[in-house]
N, C-alpha and C positions, 0 to 999 in steps of 0.2 A: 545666422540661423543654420546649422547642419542639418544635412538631408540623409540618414540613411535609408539603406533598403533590408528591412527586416522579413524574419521569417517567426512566426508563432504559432502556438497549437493551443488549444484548449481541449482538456479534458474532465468530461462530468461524471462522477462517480453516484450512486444510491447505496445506502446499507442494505445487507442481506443477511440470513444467516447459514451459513453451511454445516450442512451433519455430513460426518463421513465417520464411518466404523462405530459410532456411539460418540465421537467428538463434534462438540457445538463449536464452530468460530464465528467470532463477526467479522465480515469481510466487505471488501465491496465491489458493485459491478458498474464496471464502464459502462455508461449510456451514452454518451455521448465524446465524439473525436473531430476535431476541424485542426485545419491545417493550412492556413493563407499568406501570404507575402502583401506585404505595405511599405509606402516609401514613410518613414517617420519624421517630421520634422521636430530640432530640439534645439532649445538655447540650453539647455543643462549640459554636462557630463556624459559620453555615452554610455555607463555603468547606471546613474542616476534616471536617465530619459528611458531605458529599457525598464527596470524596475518600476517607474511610475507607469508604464504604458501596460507592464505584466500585472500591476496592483486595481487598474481602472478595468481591465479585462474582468475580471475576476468577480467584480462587484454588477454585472450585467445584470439587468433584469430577467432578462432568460433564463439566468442559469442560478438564481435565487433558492430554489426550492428543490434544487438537486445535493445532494450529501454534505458532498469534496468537490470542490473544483481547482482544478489544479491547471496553473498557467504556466508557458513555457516561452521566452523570447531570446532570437537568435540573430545575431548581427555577425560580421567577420572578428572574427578574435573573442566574441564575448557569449555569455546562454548566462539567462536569468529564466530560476522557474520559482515561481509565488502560488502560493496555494490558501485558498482561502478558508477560514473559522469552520471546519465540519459545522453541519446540519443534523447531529445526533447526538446521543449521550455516552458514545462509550469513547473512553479515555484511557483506557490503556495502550501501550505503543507496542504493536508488534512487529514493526519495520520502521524505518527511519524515513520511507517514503511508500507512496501506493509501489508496490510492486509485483508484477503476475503471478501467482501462486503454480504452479508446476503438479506439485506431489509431496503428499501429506506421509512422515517416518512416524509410527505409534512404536513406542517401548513400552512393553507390560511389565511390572514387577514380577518378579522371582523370589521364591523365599530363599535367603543366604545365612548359613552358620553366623559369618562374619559381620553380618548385618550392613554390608558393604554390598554396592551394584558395582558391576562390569558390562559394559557393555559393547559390545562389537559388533561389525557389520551383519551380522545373523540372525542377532535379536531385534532389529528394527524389521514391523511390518512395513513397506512402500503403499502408498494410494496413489496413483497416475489421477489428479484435479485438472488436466491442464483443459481440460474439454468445459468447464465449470464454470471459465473465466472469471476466475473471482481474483480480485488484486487485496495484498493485504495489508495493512497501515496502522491505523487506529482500533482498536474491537474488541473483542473477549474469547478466553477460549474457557471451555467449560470439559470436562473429560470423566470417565469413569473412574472410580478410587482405585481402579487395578492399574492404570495407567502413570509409568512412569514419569515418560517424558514425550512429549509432541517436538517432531519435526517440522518446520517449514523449510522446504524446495521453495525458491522464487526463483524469477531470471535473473533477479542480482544479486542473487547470495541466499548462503543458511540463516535461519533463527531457531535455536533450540528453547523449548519453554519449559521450565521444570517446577513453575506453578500454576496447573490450570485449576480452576477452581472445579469442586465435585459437581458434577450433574444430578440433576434432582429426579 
């Protein structure tokens, strides 16, 4: 039976929704951060015994009734992170994982001869979100009909959105 000594986090997410300028997103906010070391005992695979230990975290009883939970396990040479079934209804993917939202880019439409947009650094408004701590993943974005395109700023990369649904 191998003994490692691992390193894991748990993070719990809740849905919110954030307005900024007249755009609705659904976003989510960290409530919860832990962070502890365990010696792990496994007859599996080190790949396998990480994943089943990031898959049983996840399913806590504590952390049931929170959105996202997202598990993270770290051994020398290996990081498995598992995340479990959202706690909500929205289903669109605005990032490929929770990640800090930064600062919101709004492009307005402009009426053009060509019926053709251009856009350059000029015509994006910037919104500084980073004070909001909203992470963004899974959610909706909703916008005004004058509204081109929304930018997401995260810590790990752009997502440009060039369908948000109208605001009502």
């Amino acid at each position: 039976m191998a003994k490692k000594t691992i390193i894991y986090s748990i993070s719990g997410y809740s849905p919110e929704v954030l307005e900024v300028k007249g755009i609705r997103l659904g976003v989510l906010k960290r409530v919860k951060e832990d962070w502890k070391e365990k010696a792990l005992r496994s007859r599996q695979g080190p790949l396998d015994a990480l994943l089943g230990y990031a898959t049983r975290l996840s399913k806590d009883r504590e952390l049931r009734d929170l959105g996202y939970v997202e598990v993270t396990v770290e051994a020398p040479g290996l990081v498995v992170t598992h995340g479990d079934k959202p706690n909500y209804d929205w289903s669109e993917m605005l990032f490929p994982s929770p990640s800090k939202l930064i600062k919101i880019g709004i492009v307005r439409k402009k009426d053009s001869e060509s019926g053709k947009f251009q856009v350059d650094s000029g015509h994006i408004k910037w919104v500084d979100v980073a004070s909001e701590d909203a992470y963004i993943f899974e959610g909706f974005c909703e916008a005004p009909e004058d509204v081109l395109l929304v930018i997401l700023d995260t810590e790990k990369g752009r997502r440009i959105l060039t369908q948000c649904k109208p605001s009502s």
